[in-house]
C-alpha positions as CSV (number, residue, x, y, z in Angstrom):
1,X,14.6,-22.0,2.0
2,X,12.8,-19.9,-0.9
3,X,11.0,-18.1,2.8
4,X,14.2,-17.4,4.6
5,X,16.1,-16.4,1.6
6,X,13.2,-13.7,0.9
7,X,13.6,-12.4,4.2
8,X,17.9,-12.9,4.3
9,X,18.4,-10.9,1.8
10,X,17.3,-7.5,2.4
11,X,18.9,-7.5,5.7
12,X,22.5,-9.2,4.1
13,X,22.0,-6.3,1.9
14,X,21.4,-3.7,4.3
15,X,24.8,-4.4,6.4
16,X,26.5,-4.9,2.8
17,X,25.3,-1.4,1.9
18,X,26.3,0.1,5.3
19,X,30.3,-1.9,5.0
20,X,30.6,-0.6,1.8
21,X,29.6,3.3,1.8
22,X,28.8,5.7,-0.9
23,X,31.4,3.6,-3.4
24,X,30.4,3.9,-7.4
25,X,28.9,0.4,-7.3
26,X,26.5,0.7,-4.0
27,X,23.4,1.8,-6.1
28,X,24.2,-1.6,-8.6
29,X,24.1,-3.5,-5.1
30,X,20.9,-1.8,-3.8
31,X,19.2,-2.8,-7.4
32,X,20.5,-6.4,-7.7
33,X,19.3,-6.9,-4.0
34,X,16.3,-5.5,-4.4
35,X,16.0,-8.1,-7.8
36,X,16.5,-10.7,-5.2
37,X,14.1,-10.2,-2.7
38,X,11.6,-9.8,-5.7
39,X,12.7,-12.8,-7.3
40,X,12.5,-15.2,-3.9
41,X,8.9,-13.6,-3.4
42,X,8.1,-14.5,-6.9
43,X,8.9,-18.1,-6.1
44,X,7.7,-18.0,-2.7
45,X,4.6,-16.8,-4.3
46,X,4.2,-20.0,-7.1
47,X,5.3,-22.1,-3.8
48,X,1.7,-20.9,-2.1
49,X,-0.2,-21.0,-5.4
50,X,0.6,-24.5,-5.8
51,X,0.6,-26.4,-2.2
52,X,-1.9,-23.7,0.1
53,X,-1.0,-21.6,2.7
54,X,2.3,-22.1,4.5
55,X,3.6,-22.8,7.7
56,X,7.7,-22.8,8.5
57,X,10.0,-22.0,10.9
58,X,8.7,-24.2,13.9
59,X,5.2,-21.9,13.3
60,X,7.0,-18.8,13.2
61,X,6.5,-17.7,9.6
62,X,3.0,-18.1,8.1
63,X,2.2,-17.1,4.4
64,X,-1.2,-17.1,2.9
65,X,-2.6,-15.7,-0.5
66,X,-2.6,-12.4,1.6
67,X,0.6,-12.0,2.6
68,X,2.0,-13.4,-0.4
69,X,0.4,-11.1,-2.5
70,X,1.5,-8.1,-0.7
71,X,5.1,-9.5,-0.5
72,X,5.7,-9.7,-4.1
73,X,3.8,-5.6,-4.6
74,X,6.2,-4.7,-1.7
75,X,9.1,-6.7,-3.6
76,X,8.2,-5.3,-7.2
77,X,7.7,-1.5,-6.1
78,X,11.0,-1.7,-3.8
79,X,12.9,-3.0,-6.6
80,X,11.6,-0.4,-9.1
81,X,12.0,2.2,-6.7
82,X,15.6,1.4,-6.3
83,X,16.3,1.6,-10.0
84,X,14.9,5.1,-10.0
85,X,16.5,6.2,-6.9
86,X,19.8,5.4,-8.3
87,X,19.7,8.1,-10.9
88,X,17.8,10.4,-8.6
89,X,20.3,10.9,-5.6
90,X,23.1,10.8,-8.0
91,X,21.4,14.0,-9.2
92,X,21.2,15.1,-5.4
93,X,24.4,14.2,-4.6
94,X,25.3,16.9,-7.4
95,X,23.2,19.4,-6.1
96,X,25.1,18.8,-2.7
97,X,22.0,18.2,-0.8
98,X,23.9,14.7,0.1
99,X,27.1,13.2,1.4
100,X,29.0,10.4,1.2
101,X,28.0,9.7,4.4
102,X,24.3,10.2,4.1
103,X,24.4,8.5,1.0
104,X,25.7,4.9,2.5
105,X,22.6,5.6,5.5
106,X,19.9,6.1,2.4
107,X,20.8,2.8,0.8
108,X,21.6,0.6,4.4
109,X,18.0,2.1,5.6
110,X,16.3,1.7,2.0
111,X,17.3,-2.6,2.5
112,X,16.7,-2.1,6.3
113,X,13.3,-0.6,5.5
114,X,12.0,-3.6,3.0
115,X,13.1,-6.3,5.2
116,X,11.0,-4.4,8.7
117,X,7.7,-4.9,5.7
118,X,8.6,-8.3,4.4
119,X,9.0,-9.3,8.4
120,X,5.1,-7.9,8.8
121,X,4.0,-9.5,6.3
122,X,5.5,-13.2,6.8
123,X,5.8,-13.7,10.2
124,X,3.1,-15.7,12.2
125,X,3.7,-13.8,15.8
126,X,1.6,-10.7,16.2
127,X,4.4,-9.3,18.3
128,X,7.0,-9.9,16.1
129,X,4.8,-7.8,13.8
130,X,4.6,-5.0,16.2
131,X,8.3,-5.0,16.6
132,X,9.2,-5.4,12.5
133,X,6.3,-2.4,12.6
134,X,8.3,-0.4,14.7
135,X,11.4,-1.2,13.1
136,X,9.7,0.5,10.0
137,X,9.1,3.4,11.0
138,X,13.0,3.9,13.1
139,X,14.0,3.5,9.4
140,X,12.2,5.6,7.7
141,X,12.4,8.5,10.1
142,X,16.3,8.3,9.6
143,X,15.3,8.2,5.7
144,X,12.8,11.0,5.9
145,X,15.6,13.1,8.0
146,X,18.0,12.4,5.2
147,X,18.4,16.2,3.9
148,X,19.0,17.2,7.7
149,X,16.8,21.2,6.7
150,X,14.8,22.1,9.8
151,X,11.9,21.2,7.5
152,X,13.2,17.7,7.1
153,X,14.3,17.3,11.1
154,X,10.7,18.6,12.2
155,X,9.0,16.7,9.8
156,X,10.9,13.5,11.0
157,X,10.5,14.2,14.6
158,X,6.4,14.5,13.9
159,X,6.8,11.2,12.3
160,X,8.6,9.5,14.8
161,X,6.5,10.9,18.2
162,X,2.9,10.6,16.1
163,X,3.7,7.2,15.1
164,X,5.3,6.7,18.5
165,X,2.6,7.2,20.3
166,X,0.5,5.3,17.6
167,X,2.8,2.1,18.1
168,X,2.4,2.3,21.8
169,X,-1.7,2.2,21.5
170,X,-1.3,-0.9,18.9
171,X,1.3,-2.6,22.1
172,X,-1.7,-2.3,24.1
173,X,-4.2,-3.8,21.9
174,X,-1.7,-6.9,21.3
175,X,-1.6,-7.2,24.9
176,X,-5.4,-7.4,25.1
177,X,-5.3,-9.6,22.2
178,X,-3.1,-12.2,24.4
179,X,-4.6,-11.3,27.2
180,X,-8.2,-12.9,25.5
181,X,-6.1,-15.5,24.0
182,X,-4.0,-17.1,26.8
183,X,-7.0,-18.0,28.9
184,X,-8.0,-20.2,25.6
185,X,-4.9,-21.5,24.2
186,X,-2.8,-21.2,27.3
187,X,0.6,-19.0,28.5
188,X,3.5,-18.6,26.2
189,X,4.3,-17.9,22.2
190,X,1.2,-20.3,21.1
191,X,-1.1,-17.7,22.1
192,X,0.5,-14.7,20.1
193,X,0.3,-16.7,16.6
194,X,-1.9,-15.8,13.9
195,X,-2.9,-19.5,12.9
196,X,-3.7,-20.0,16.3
197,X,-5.5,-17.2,17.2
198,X,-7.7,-18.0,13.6
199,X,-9.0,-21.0,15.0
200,X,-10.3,-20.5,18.6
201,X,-11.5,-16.4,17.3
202,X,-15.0,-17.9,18.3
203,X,-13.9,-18.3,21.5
204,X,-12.4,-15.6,22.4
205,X,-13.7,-12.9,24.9
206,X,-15.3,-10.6,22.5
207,X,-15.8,-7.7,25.5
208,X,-11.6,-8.0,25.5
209,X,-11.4,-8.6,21.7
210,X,-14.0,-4.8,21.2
211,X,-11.2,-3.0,23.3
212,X,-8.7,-4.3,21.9
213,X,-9.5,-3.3,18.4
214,X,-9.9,0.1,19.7
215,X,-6.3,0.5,20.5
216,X,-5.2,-1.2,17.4
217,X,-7.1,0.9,14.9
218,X,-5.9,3.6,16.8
219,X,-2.5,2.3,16.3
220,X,-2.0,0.8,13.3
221,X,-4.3,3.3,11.9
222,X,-1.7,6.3,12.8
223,X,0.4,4.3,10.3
224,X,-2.3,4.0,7.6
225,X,-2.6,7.5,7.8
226,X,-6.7,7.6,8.7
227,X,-7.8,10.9,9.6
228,X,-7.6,12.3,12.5
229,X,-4.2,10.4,12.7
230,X,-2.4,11.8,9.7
231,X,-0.8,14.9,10.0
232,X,2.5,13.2,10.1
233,X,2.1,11.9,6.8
234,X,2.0,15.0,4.3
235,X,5.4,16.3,6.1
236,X,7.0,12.8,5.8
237,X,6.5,12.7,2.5
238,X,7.4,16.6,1.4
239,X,10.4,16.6,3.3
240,X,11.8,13.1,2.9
241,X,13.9,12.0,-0.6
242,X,11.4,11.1,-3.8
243,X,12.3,7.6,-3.7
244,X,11.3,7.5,0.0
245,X,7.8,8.8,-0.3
246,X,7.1,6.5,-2.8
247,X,7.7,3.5,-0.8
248,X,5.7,5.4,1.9
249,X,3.3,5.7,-0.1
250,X,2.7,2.6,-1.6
251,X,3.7,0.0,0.2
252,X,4.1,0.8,4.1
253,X,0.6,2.2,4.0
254,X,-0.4,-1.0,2.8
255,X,1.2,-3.0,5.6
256,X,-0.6,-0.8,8.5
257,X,-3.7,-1.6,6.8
258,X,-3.0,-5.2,6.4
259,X,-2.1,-5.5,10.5
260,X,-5.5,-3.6,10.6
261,X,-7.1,-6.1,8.6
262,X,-5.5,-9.3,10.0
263,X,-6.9,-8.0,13.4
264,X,-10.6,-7.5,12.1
265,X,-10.9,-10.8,11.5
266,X,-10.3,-12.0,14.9
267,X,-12.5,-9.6,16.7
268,X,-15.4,-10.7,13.7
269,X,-14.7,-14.2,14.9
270,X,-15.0,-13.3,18.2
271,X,-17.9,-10.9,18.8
272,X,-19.7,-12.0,15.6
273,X,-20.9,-8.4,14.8
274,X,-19.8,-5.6,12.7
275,X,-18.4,-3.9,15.2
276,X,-15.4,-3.6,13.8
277,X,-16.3,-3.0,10.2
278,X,-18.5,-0.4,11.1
279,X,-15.4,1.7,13.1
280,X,-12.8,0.9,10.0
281,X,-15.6,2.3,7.9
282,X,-15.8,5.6,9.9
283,X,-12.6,6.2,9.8
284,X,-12.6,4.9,6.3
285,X,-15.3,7.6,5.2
286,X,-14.0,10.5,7.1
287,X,-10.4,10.2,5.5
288,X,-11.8,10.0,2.2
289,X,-14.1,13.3,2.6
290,X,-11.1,15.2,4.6
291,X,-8.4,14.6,2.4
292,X,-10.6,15.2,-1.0
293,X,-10.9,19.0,0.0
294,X,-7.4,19.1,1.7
295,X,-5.7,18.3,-1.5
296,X,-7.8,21.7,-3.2
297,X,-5.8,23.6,-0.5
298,X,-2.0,22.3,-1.2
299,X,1.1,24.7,-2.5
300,X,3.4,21.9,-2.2
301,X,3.3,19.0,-5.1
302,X,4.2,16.0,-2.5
303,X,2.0,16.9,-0.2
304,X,-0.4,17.3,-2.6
305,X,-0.4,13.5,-3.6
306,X,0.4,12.6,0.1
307,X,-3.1,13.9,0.7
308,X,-4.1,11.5,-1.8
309,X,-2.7,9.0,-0.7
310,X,-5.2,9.7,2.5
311,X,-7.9,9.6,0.4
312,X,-7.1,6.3,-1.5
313,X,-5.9,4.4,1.8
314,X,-9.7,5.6,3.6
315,X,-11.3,4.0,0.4
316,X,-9.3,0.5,1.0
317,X,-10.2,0.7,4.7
318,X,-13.9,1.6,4.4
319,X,-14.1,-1.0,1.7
320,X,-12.3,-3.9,4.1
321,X,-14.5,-2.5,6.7
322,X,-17.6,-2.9,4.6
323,X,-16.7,-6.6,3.9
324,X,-18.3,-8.8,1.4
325,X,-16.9,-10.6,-1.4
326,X,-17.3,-7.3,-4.0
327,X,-16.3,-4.7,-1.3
328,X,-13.2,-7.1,-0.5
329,X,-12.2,-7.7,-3.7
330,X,-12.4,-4.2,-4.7
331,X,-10.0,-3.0,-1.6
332,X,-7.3,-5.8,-2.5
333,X,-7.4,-4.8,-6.0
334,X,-7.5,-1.2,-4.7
335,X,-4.3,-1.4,-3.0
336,X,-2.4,-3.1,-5.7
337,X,-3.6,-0.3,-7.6
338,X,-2.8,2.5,-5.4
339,X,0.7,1.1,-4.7
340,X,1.4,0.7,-8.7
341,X,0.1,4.7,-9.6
342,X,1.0,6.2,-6.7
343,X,5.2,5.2,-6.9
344,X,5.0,5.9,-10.3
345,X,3.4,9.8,-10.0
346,X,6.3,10.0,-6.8
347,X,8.6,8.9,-9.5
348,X,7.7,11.5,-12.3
349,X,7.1,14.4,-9.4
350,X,10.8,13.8,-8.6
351,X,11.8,14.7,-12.1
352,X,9.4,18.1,-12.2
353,X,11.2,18.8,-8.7
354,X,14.6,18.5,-9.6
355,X,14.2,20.2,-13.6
356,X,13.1,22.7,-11.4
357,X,14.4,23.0,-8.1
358,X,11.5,23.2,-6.1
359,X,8.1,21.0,-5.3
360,X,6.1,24.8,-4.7
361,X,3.4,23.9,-7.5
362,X,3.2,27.9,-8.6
363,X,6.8,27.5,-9.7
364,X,6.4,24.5,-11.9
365,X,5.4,24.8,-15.2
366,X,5.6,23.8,-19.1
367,X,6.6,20.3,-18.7
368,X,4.9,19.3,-21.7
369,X,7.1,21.5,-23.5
370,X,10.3,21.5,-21.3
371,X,10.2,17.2,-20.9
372,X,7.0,15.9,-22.9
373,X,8.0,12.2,-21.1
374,X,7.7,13.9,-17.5
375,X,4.6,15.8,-18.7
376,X,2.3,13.1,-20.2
377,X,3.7,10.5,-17.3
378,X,2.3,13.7,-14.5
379,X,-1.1,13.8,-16.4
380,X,-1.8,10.1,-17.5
381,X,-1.2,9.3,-13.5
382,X,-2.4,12.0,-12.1
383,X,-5.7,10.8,-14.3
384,X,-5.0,7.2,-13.2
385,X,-4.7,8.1,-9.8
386,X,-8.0,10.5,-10.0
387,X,-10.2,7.2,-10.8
388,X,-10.6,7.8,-14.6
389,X,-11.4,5.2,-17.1
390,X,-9.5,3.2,-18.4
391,X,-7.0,2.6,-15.8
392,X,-7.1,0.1,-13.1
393,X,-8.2,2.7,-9.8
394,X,-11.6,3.2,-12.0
395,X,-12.2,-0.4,-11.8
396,X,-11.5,-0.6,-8.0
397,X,-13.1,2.0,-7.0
398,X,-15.9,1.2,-9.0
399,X,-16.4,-1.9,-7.3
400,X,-16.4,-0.8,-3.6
401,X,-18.9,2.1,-4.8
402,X,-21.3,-0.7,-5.8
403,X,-21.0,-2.6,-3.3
404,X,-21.4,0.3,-1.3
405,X,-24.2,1.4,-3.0
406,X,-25.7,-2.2,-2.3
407,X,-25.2,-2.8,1.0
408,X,-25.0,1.4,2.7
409,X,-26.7,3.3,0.0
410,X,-26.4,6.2,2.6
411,X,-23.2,5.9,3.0
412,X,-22.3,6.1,-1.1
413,X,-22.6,10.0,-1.6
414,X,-20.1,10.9,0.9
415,X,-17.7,8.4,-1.4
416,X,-19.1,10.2,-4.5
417,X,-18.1,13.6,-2.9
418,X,-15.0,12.7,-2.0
419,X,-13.6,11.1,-5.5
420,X,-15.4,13.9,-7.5
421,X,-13.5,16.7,-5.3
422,X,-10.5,14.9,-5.5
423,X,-10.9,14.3,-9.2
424,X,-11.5,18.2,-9.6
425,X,-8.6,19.2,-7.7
426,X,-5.6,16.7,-8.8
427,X,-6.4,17.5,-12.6
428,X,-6.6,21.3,-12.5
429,X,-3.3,21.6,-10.1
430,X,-1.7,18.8,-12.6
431,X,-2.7,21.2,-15.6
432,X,-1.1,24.0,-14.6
433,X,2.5,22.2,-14.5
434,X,2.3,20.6,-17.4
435,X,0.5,23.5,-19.8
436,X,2.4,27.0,-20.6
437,X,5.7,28.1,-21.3
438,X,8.7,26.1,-20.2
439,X,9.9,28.4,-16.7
440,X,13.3,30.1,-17.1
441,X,15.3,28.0,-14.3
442,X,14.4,24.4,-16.1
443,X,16.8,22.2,-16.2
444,X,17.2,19.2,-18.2
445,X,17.9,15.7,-16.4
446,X,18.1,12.2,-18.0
447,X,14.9,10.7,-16.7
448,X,14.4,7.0,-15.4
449,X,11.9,6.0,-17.7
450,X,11.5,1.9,-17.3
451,X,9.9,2.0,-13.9
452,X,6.8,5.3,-15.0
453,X,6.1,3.4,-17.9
454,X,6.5,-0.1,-16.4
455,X,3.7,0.9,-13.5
456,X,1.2,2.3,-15.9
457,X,1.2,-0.3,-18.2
458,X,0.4,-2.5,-15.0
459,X,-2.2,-0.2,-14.1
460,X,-3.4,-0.2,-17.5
461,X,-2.9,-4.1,-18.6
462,X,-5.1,-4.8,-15.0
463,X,-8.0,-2.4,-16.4
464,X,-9.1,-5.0,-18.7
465,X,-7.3,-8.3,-17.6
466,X,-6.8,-9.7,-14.7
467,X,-4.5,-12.8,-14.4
468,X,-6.2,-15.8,-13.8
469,X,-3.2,-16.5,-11.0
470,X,-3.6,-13.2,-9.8
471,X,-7.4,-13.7,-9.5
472,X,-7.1,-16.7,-7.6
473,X,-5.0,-14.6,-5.3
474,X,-7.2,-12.1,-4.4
475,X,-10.5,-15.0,-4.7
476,X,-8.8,-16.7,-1.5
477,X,-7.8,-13.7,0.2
478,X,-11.2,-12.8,-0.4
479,X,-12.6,-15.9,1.9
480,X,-10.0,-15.4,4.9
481,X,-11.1,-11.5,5.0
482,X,-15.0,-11.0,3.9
């Protein structure tokens, strides 16, 4: 019940949100939803921590310590995000770059859009997890649209035909993938779920299995956002509403990656090589290094941290790739931390952009002055988000680098490159916005303050202490993945 009540309710929500419009209460509804879904996957959460892994649904929901985890970040950032969107698209319904009728799409696709992640995440069918990924990205190319410019429209028809054509390479490694797996388990569903797949990976053709991966790194790594497959991303997220590239950002990333990961394991089990860590690491290492120097080349302050967004997501992918208890830790811990940081700097950004009515980074300035809340929230994350000490990315990142350094010594400069240019170029961008005089067009706006400070606490609190529940998490994740 606690299962199907997580996965219910953003879906109930979405149709409620679509009946209902752009009425005064529809953000209230969006929120207490989104409180919903984060509370089931709270208790969905205890439910695994207590009894093991779970299987329901006649085998057609399976939640482990992985899944789980990433339900309840994907719950927790969704429902933060949707307190901060409500004061933030009021804002833009008074600059009149919404309707009513946009607004009752933005909150019917924002419910639409966490139930497609939950579905990844919890079901036990590797199509069904194609499908809920597909059903992902319909939504948020109608959210990214949202402002209808022909910046928004282009950037939303590169999402849609890139990941498009993405998906379709990731349908073609499933069908390998059960191609390899009926002639083991036999025709039908049986040989499409997870828990069965798991247990005969040994025996699976791993000639089959090494082609398959190909097609779903290729797919499911459009949706990451690993380079050569990202040039969808940056417009997605410059062009789409705030609250939107936020969840982009940190949390559908996350789920590529985790379809990525899930399929990994398999093709380990199967050709038992490290075959496919070693390709997730070259695409891993290769983002990192691209989008370091890309971000010293950005105007525009969303696709600014969309670039880094690149760069963290290759770290979590090399470091899954690399494998190992350390290296494995480090990326779960990694994404939790990237997810937390990365909403929060989308949440303060929004402010900048709407005090001043652009995201051009040469027109943003004083915010220490002008709002010192949206100024010392801008530097402490763009700091946290740079891999400074004391927040939690330091700590991640800190250990995939020794594991790195352990395991491919030769591999640990090109890491070291990449964070250091990165470092170098988020803080002196950053600096400029928030030093010197307040601009003459800023504008005040009441700031959503709970979810910025509520993040980097988080990412601060997890710096020095990590739960012991939480540790035990990422500890059996650890020994389905390394």
């Amino acid at each position: 019940m606690i299962l199907l009540g997580l996965i219910i309710t953003p879906f109930v929500a979405a149709l409620i949100l679509a009946f209902i419009g752009d009425r005064r209460f529809a953000p209230a509804i969006n929120i207490f939803c989104s409180f919903l879904t984060l509370m089931a996957a709270v208790a969905l959460a205890i439910e695994v921590y207590n009894h093991g892994p779970i299987i329901a649904g006649g085998k057609f929901f399976f939640v482990d310590a992985f899944s789980v985890y990433l339900s309840v970040l994907t719950a927790f950032v969704s429902m933060t995000t949707a307190v901060f969107s409500r004061g933030y698209m009021q804002r833009e319904r008074e600059h009149g770059r919404v309707g009513h009728v946009r607004m009752r799409f933005y909150h019917a696709m924002f419910q639409m859009f966490m139930f497609a992640m939950l579905l990844c995440l919890l079901t036990n069918n590797i199509g069904v997890l194609w499908i809920s990924m597909e059903l992902a990205t319909l939504s948020t190319v109608l959210l990214v649209s949202l402002y209808r410019t022909p910046n928004a429209i282009e950037a939303a028809w590169k999402y849609f035909i890139l990941c498009g054509v993405g998906i379709a390479q990731a349908l073609f490694g499933t069908v390998l993938l059960y191609f390899a797996a009926e002639k083991v388990i036999g025709e039908g569903g049986e040989a499409l779920l997870w828990t069965n797949l798991i247990g005969v990976s040994g025996s699976l053709e791993p000639t089959v299995l090494s082609l398959a991966f190909v097609f779903l790194v290729v797919g499911y790594g459009t949706k990451v956002g690993l380079v050569p497959l990202h040039n969808w991303l940056p417009d997605a997220h410059s062009e789409g509403p705030t609250p939107i590239s936020a969840v982009l950002s940190g949390l559908l990333l996350n789920i590529a990656l985790y379809a990525l990961v899930r399929c990994k394991v398999l093709v380990d089990g199967s050709t038992h090589t490290h075959y496919a860590g070693n390709i997730m690491m070259g695409f891993g290492i290769v983002s990192i290094v691209v989008a370091s120097f890309s971000i010293l080349r950005q105007k525009d302050i969303k696709r600014m941290f969309s670039y880094s967004s690149i760069e963290h997501m290759g770290i979590a992918t090399f470091a899954f790739g690399l494998g190992g208890s350390i290296a494995t830790f480090g990326a779960l811990l990694h994404m939790l931390m990237h997810s937390l940081t990365k909403s929060s700097i989308f949440f303060t950004v929004g402010h900048a952009c709407q005090m001043h009515r652009t995201q051009e980074i040469a027109r943003i300035k004083g915010l220490f002055k002008g709002d010192p809340f949206v100024g010392w929230s801008l530097i402490l994350g763009a700091m946290a988000i740079a891999g400074m000490p004391p927040f939690g990315v330091f700590t991640s990142e800190f250990l995939i680098l020794t594991a790195t350094i352990k395991d491919v010594p030769l591999l640990a400069p090109f890491i070291l490159i990449g964070l250091g240019v990165a470092f170098a170029g988020l803080l002196r961008k950053v600096q400029y916005m928030v030093s010197g005089d307040v601009a003459s067009y800023f504008e005040p706006i009441k700031t959503a303050r709970a979810p910025v400070v509520f993040h980097m606490a988080l990412v601060l609190v997890l710096a020095f202490y990590i739960p012991d529940f939480l540790n035990k998490w990422f500890q059996a994740a650890v020994e389905l993945l390394k």
